[in-house]
C-alpha positions as a Python dict, from the first residue, in 0.01 Angstrom:
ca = {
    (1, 'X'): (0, 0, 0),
    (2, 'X'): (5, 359, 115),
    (3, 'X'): (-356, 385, 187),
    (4, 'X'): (-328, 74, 388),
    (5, 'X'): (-36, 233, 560),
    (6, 'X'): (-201, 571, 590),
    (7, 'X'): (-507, 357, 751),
    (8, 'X'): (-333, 199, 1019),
    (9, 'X'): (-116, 510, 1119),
    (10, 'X'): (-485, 741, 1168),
    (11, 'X'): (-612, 447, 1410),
    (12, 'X'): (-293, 379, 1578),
    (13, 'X'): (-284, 798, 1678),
    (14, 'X'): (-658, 770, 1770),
    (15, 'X'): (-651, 540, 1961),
    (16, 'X'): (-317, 585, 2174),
    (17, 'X'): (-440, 968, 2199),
    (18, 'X'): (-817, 833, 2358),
    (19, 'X'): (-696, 660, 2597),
    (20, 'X'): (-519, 906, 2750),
    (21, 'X'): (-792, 1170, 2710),
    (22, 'X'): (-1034, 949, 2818),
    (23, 'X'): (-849, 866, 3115),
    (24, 'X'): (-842, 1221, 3219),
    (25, 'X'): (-1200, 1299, 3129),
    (26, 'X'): (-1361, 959, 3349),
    (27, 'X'): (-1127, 1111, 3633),
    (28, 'X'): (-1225, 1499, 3601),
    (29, 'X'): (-1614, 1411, 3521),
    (30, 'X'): (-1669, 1137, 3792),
    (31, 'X'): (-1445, 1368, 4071),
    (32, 'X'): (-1663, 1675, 3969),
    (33, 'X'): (-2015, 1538, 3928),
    (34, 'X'): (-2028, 1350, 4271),
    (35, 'X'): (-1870, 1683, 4462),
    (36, 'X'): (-2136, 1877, 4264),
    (37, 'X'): (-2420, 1609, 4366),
    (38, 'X'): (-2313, 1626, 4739),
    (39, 'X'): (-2292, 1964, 4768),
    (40, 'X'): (-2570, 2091, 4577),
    (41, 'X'): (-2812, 2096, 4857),
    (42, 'X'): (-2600, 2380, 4954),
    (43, 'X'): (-2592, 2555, 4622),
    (44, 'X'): (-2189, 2544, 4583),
    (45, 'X'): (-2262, 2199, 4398),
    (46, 'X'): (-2452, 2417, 4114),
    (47, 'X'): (-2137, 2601, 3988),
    (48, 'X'): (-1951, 2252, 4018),
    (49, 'X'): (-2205, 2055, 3827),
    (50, 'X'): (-2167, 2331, 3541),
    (51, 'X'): (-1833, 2365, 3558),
    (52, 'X'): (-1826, 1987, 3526),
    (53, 'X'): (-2057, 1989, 3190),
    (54, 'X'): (-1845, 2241, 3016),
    (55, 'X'): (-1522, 2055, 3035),
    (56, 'X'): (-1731, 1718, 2969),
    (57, 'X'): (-1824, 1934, 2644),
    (58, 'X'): (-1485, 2053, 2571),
    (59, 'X'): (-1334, 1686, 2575),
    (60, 'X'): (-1620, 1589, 2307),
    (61, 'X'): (-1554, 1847, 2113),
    (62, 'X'): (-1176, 1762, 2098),
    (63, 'X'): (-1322, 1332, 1995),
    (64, 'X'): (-1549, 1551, 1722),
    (65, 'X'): (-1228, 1676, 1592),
    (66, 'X'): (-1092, 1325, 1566),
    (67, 'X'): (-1402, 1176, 1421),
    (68, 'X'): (-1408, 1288, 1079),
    (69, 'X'): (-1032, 1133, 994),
    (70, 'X'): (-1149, 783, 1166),
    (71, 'X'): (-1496, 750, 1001),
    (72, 'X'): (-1400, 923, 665),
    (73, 'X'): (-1664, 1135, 668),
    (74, 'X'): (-1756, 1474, 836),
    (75, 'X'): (-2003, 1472, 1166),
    (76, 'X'): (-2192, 1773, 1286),
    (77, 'X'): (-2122, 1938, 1632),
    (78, 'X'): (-2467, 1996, 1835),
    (79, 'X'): (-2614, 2356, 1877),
    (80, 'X'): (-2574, 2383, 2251),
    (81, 'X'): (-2849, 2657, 2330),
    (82, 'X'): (-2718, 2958, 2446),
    (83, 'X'): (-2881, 3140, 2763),
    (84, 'X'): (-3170, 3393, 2710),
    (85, 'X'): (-3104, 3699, 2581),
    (86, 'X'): (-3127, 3932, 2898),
    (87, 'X'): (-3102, 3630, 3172),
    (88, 'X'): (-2968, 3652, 3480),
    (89, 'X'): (-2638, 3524, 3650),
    (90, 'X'): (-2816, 3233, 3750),
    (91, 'X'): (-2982, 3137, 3456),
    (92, 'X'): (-2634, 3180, 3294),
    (93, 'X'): (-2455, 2920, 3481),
    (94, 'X'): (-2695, 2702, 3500),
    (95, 'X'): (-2770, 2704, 3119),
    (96, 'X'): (-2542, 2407, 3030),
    (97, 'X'): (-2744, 2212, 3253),
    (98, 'X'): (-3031, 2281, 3077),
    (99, 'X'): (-2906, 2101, 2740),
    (100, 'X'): (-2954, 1771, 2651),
    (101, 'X'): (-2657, 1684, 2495),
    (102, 'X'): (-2412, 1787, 2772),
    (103, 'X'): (-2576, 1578, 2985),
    (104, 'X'): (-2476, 1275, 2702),
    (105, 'X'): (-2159, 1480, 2690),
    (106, 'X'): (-2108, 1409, 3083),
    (107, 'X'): (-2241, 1063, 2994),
    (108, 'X'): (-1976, 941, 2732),
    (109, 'X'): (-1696, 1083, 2938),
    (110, 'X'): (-1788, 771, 3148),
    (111, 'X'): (-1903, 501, 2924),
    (112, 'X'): (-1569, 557, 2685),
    (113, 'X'): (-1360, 503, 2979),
    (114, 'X'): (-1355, 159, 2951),
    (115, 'X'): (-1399, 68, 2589),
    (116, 'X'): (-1085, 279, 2547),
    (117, 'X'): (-932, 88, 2794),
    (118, 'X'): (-976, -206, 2594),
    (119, 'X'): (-930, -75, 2225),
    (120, 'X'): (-566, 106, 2397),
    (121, 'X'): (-464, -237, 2564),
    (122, 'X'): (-514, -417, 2186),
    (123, 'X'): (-332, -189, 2002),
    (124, 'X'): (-49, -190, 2260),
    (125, 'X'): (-39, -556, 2230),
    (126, 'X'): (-90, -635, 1827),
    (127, 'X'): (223, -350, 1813),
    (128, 'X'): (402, -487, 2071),
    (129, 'X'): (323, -856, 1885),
    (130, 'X'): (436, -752, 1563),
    (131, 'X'): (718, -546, 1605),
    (132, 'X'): (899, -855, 1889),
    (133, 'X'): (793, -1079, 1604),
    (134, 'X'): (919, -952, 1317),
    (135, 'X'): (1250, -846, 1503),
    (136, 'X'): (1340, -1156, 1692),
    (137, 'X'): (1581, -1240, 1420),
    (138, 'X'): (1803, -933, 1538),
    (139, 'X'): (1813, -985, 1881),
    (140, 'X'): (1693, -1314, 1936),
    (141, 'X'): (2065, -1424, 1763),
    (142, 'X'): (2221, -1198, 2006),
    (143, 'X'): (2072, -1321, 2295),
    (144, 'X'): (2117, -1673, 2216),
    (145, 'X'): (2494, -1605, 2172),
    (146, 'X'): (2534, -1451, 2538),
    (147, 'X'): (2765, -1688, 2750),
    (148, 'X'): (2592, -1917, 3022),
    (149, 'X'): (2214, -1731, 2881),
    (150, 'X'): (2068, -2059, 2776),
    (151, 'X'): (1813, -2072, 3092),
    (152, 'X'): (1750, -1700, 3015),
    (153, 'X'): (1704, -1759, 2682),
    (154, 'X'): (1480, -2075, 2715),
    (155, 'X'): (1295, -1842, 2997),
    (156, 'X'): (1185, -1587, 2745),
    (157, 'X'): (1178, -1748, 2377),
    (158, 'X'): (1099, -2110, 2462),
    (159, 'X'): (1348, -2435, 2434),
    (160, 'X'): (1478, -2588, 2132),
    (161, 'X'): (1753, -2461, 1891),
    (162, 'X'): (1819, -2094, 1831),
    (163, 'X'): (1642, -2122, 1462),
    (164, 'X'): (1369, -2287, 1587),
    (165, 'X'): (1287, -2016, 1784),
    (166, 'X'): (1355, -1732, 1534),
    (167, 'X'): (1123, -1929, 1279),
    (168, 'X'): (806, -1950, 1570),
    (169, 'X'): (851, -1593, 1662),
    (170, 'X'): (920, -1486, 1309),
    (171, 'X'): (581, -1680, 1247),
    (172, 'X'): (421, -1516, 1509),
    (173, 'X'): (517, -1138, 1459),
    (174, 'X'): (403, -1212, 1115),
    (175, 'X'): (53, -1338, 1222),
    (176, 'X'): (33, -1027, 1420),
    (177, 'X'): (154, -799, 1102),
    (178, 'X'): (-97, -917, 886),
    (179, 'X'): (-372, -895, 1177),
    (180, 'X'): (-299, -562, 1275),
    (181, 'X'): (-496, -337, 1014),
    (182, 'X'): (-832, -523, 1138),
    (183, 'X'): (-755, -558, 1455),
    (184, 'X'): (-690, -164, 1438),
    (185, 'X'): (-974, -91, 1181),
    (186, 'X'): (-1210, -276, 1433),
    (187, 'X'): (-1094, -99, 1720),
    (188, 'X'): (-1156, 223, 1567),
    (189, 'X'): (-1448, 166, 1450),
    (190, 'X'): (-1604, 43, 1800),
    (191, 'X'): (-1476, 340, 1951),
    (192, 'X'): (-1603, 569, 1652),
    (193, 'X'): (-1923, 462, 1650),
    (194, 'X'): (-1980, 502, 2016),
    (195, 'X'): (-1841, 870, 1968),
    (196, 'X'): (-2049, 934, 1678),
    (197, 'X'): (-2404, 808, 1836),
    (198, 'X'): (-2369, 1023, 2146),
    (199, 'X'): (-2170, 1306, 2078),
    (200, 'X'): (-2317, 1396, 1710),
    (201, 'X'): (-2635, 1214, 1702),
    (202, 'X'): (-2860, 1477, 1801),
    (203, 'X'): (-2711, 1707, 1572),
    (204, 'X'): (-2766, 1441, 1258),
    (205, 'X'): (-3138, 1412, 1381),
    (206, 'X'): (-3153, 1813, 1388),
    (207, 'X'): (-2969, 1818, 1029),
    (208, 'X'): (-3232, 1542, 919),
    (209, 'X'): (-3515, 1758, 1054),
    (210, 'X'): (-3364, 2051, 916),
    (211, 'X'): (-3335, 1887, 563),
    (212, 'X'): (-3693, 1793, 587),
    (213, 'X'): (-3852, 2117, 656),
    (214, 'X'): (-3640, 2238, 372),
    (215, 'X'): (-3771, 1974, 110),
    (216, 'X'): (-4146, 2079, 275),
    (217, 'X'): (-4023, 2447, 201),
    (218, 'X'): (-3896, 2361, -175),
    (219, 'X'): (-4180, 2116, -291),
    (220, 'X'): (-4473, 2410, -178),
    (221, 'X'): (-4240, 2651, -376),
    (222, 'X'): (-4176, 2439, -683),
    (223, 'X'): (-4557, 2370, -667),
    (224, 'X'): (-4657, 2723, -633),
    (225, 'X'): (-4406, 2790, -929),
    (226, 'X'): (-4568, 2552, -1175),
    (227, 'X'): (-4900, 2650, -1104),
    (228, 'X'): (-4798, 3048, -1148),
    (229, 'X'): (-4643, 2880, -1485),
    (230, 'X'): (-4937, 2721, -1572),
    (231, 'X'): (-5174, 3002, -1538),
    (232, 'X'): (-4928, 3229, -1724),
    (233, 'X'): (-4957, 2966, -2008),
    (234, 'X'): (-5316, 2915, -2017),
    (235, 'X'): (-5383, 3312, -2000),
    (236, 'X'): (-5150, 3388, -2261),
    (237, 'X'): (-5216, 3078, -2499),
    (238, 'X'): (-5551, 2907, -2461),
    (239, 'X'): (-5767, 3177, -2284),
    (240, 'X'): (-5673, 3442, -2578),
    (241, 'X'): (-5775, 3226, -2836),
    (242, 'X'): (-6093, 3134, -2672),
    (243, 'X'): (-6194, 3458, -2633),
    (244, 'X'): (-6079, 3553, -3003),
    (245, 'X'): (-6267, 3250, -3067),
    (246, 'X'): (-6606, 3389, -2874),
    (247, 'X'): (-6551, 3750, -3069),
    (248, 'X'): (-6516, 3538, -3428),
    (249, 'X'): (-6872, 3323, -3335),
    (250, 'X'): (-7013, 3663, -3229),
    (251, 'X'): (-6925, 3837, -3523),
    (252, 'X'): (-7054, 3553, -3716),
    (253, 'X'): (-7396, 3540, -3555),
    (254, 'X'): (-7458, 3879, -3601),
    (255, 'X'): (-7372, 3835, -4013),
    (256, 'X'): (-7540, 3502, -4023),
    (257, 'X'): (-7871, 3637, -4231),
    (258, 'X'): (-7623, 3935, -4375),
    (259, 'X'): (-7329, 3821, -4518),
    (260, 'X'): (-7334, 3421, -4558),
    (261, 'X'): (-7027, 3408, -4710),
    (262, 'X'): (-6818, 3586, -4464),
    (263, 'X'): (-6990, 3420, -4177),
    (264, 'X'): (-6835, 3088, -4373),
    (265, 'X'): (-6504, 3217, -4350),
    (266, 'X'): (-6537, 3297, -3996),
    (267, 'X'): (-6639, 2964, -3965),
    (268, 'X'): (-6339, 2821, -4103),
    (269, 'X'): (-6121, 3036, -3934),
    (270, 'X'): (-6307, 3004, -3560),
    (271, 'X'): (-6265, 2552, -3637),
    (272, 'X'): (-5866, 2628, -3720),
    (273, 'X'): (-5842, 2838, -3412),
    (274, 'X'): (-6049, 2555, -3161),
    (275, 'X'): (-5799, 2298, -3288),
    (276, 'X'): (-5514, 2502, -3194),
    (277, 'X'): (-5646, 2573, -2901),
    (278, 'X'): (-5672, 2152, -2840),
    (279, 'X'): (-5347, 2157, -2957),
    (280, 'X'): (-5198, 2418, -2668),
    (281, 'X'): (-5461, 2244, -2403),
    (282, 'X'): (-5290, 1898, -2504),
    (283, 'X'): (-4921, 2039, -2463),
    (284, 'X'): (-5002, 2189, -2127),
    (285, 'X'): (-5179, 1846, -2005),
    (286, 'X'): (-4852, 1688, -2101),
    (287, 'X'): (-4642, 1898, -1870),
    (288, 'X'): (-4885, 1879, -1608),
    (289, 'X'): (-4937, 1450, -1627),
    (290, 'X'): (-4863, 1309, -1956),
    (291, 'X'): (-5054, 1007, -2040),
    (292, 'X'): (-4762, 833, -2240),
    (293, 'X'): (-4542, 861, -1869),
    (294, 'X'): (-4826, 737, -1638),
    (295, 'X'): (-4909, 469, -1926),
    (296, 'X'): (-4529, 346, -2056),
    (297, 'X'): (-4284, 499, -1792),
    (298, 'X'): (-3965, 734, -1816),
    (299, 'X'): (-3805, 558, -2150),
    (300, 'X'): (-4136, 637, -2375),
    (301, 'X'): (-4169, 958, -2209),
    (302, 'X'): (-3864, 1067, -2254),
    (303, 'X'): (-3884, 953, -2578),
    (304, 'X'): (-4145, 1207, -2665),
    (305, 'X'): (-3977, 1458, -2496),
    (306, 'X'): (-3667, 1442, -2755),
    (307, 'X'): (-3899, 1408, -3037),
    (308, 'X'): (-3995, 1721, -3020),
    (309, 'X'): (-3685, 1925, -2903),
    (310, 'X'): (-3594, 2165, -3227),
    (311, 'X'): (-3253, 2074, -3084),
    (312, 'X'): (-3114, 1695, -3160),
    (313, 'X'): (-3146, 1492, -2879),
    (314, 'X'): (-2891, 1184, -2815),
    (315, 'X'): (-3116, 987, -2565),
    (316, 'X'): (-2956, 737, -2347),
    (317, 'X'): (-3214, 579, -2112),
    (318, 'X'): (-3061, 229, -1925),
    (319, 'X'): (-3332, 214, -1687),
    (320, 'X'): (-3652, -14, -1822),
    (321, 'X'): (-3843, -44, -1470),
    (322, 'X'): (-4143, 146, -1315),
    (323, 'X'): (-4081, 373, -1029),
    (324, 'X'): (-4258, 573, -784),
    (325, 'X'): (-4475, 823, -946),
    (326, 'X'): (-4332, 1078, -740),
    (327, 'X'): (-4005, 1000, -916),
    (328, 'X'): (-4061, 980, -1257),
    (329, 'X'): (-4277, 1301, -1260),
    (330, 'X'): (-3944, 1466, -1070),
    (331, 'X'): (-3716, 1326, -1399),
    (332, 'X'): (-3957, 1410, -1660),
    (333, 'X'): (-3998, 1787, -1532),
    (334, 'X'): (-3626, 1818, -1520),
    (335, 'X'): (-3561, 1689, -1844),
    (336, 'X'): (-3892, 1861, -2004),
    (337, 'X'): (-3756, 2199, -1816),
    (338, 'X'): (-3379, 2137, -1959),
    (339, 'X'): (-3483, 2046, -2300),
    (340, 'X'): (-3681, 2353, -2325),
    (341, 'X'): (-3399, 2604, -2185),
    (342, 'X'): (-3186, 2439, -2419),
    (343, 'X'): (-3392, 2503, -2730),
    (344, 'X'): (-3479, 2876, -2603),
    (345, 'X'): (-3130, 2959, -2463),
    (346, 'X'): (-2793, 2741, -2500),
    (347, 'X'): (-2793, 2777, -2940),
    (348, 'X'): (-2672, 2449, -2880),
    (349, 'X'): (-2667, 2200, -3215),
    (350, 'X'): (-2690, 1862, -3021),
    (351, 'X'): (-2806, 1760, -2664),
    (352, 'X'): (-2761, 1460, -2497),
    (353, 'X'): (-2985, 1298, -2224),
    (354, 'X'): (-2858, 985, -2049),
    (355, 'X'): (-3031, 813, -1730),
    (356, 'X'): (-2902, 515, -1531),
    (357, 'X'): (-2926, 370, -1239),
    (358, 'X'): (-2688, 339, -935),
    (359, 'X'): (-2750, 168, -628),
    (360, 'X'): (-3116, 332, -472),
    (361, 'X'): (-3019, 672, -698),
    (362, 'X'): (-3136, 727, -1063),
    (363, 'X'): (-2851, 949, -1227),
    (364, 'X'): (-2958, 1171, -1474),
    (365, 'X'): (-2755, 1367, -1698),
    (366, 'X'): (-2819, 1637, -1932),
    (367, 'X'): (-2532, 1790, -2180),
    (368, 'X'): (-2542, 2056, -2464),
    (369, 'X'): (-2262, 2214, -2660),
    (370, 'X'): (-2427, 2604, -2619),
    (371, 'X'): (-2308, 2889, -2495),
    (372, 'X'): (-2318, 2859, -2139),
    (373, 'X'): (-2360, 3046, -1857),
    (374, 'X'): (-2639, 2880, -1690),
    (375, 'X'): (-2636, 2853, -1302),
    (376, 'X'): (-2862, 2758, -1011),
    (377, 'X'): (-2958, 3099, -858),
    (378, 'X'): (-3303, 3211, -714),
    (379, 'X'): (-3487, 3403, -981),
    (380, 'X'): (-3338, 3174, -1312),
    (381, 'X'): (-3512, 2882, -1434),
    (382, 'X'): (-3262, 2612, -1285),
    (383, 'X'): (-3352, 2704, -958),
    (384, 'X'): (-3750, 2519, -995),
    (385, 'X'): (-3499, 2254, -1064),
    (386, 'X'): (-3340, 2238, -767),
    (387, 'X'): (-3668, 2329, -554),
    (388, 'X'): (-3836, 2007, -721),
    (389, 'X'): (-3594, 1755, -643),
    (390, 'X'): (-3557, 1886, -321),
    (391, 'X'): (-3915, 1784, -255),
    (392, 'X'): (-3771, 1394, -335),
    (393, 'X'): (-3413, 1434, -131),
    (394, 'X'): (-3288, 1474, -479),
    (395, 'X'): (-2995, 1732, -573),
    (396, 'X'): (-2923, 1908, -854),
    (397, 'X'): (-2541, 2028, -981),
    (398, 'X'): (-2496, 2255, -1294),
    (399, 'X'): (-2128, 2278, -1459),
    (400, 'X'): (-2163, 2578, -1740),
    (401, 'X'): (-1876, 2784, -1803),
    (402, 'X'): (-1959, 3110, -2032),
    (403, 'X'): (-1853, 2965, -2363),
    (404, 'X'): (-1951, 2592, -2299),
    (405, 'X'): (-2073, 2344, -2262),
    (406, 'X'): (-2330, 2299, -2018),
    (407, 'X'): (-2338, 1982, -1827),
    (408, 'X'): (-2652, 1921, -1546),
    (409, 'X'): (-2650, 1628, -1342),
    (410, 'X'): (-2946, 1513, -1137),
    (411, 'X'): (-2969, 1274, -844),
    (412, 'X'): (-3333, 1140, -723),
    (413, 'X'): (-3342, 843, -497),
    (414, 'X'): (-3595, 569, -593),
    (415, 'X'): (-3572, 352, -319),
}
């Protein structure tokens, strides 16, 4: 009951405070824009038109403040672009001409005129509605009781006996009670969403943009990261024991007709070496595009993953569908990448891995009972993390106190 209440109060203030506001912003806008048109041939119009703009942009910035309450969720103010650095008187007061969103600034001062007009007269009336209603039992009795007021009273509450007419308005104020937080909610709403398309869209698309060029910016980074990674791997793993292994043939070339025996042995030891070599070429294909993940999908993959973990794995996986490859190469790096800073760093005794599904988002979630003290920073391992799902509008949050435990929770859309 007190949301409900809380509800109706935030769109009654709205929008008996718009109307006003909008009143005085249709007046102000439309009385300065047409003097600044018709004089503007005579350059006095300039100064108007600006001055005009500005307070067009300060009454939007007073419905941005309002916004966030009504639409329960915050909405971004446009970057109005300052004048050049160095510019000149002129170019100073004519720079809020030169933006686009004070001209839709300018614009909604006019086009919210009415609608608040409308939204003000309905709230006036469902109060009005509801409060006579519900109170005609209080004064409705009085009135009825006034000496010679029966024409009176038929006048304003209708004919027929005094409870009649307490029982019809009674009905009535209660229709209009239990009406009122749509009626309101709607109104709102309407209004809102006018506000919000022309007075913060521009700044959603630049946000949008914004977020783009910053995925672009983290998947080149994450992908320059894994291929620094998987050099540093191949140099230090495979390519030493290949050339160990070239040095042991060598050596056993040159003792071939010498020493048969010890070329034997060298031999042995060059075939042990190849197959660990396989063995470190097959670990790094894995990370790169393992077979059993393009083959099976996340639940096998992951699978494999906690197989091999020197730290017990409690694997949870709800999801049993195929998704984007894009998207399950995003949750198997974060969970290959976890698993492996668990075993090297947490001292952790039991992990757990769980991944659902909610709405268009997998959720995955990745606990140990370690130490702690992990945290997304540039520089640490978490922050590849974050750079890859960035690349798929994911995001990435990392609870670790120092002490324990370490909880990471990862969100990648799949459509």
């Amino acid at each position: 009951m007190r949301p409900l209440l809380r509800r109706i109060g935030i769109d009654t203030r709205y929008l008996l405070i718009s109307f006003p506001l909008a009143l005085i912003a249709f007046c102000l806008t439309v009385v300065g824009f047409s003097a600044g048109v018709g004089t503007v041939v005579v350059w006095i119009g300039v100064p108007i038109l600006a001055a005009t703009m500005m307070l067009a942009r300060g009454f939007a910035d007073l419905e941005r403040r309002m916004l966030p309450e009504v639409l329960g969720r915050p909405v971004a103010r446009p970057r109005y672009r300052p004048a050049p650095q160095g510019a000149g008187a002129f170019r100073r007061l004519v720079n809020p001409m030169a933006s686009g969103q004070s001209w839709l600034d300018l614009l909604y001062a006019v086009v919210n005129f009415p609608i608040a007009v409308v939204t003000f007269c309905l709230t006036v009336t469902w109060w009005a509605g509801t409060i006579t209603g519900l109170t005609y039992p209080i004064y409705g009795w009085i009135l009825e009781g006034i000496p010679d007021n029966n024409g009176l009273a038929e006048l304003i509450f209708g004919s027929g006996s005094a409870l009649l007419n307490v029982v019809i308005n009674a009905t009535i104020g209660v229709l209009f009670a239990i009406t009122l937080p749509v009626v309101l909610r709607g109104a709102a709403l309407i209004q809102g969403g006018l506000s919000r398309a022309m007075l913060t869209g521009v700044a959603e698309l630049h946000e949008r943009i914004d977020d783009l060029a910053e995925g672009r910016a983290a998947a080149v980074s994450a992908e320059a990261n894994a291929l620094r990674k998987l050099e540093r791997d191949i140099h230090d793993g495979p390519q030493q024991r290949l050339v160990s292994l070239a040095m042991d043939l060598s050596r056993a070339q040159r003792q071939l007709k010498r020493d048969p025996q010890a070329v034997e042995q060298l031999l042995s030891e060059a075939i042990s070496s190849t197959r660990e070599t396989l063995d470190e070429l097959r670990a790094l294909s894995r990370g790169i595009a393992p077979p059993v993940l393009t083959d099976r999908g996340l639940a096998p993959a992951l699978a494999a993953l906690a197989g091999r973990c020197t730290v017990p794995v409690d694997l949870d996986v709800q999801v049993d569908q195929r998704f984007a490859a894009a998207v399950e190469n995003t949750v198997y790096f974060v969970v290959a990448e976890s698993l492996t800073n668990v075993a090297k760093h947490s001292h952790a005794t039991l992990c757990t891995v769980t991944l659902s599904k909610t709405g268009g988002v997998l959720m995955l979630t990745i606990g140990d009972d370690g130490v702690g003290g992990a945290h997304v920073a540039k520089g640490h391992g978490l922050s590849g993390l974050a750079d890859r799902l960035k690349a798929v509008d994911g995001e990435l949050s990392v609870d670790s106190p120092v002490g324990g435990p370490t909880v990471i929770v990862a969100e990648v859309p799949c459509g």
